[in-house]
N, C-alpha and C positions, 0 to 999 in steps of 0.2 A: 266334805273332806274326802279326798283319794288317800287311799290305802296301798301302798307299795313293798312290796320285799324284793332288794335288791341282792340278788345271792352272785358272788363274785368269785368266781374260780381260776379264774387267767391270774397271776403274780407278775406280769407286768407292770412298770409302775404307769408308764403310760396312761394305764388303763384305769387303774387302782384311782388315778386323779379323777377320770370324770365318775368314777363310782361318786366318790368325795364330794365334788363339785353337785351333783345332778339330787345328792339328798339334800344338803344343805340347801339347796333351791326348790327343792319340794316342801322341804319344813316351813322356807321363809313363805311359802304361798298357803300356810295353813295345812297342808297335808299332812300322811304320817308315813316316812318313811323309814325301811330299817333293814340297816346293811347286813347279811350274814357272809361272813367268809369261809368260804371252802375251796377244797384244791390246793391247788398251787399258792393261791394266797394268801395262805396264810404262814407262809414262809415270808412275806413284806414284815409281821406281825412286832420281830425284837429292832426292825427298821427304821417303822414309822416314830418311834419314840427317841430317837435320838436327834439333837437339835438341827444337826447341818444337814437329816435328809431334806429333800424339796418337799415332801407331802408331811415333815412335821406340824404344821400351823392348820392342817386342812385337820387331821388326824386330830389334833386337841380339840376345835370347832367342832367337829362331830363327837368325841365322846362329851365333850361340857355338856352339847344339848341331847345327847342318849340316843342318839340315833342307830348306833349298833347293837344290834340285836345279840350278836355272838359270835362263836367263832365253833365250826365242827371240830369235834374232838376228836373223830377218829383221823381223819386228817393230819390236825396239830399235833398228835401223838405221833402217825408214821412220819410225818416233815420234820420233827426235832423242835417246833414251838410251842409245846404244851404249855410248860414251866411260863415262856414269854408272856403268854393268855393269861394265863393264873395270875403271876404280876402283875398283869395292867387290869388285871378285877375283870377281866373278859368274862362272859356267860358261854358256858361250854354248851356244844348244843349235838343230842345222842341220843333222839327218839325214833331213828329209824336205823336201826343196825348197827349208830354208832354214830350218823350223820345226821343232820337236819333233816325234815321232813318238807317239802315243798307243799305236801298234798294240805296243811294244818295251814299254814298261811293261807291258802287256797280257800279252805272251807269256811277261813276269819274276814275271808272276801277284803280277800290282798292283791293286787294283779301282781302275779311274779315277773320282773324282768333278771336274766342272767346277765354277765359280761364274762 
């Protein structure tokens, strides 16, 4: 089983889909992937949960199966989606200065990819 941590800082949605798209397709091949949000995206964060955006049905498929890992909280605090995180039972993530750590995944022998 590959171990992945997919850290997503672009707020494109563009983008944000094949985040979506490229875990679900890691999980269905037995691996473990797991999305963290940082940056800019996690401004998508009070988006994704409303029925008519496009990437609602991807967004529910990935938290059913727990695929996200979390969301930076120092981020979600200056972008104004804290509150939105805390709602959706997001796990807030602030072991490095406030933000995620990559180097902890790394050592969990995760291969990091950005977008």
């Amino acid at each position: 089983m590959r171990k992945t941590a997919l850290f997503v800082f672009n707020g494109d949605p563009m983008c944000f889909i094949h985040v979506l798209l490229n875990a679900l397709e890691m999980k269905e091949k037995n691996d473990e992937p797991k999305i963290i949000l940082e940056g800019a995206s996690v401004k998508l964060i009070p988006e994704l949960v409303k029925a008519g955006n496009p990437l609602n049905m991807l967004w529910k498929k990935v938290i059913d199966q727990e695929l996200v890992e979390g969301v930076c909280k120092a981020c979600s605090s200056k972008l104004g989606t804290l509150e939105d995180a805390k709602k959706q039972g997001l796990k807030l993530l602030d072991n490095m200065s406030g933000h995620p750590a990559m180097s902890e995944y790394r050592d969990n022998g995760f291969e990091i990819i950005t977008f």
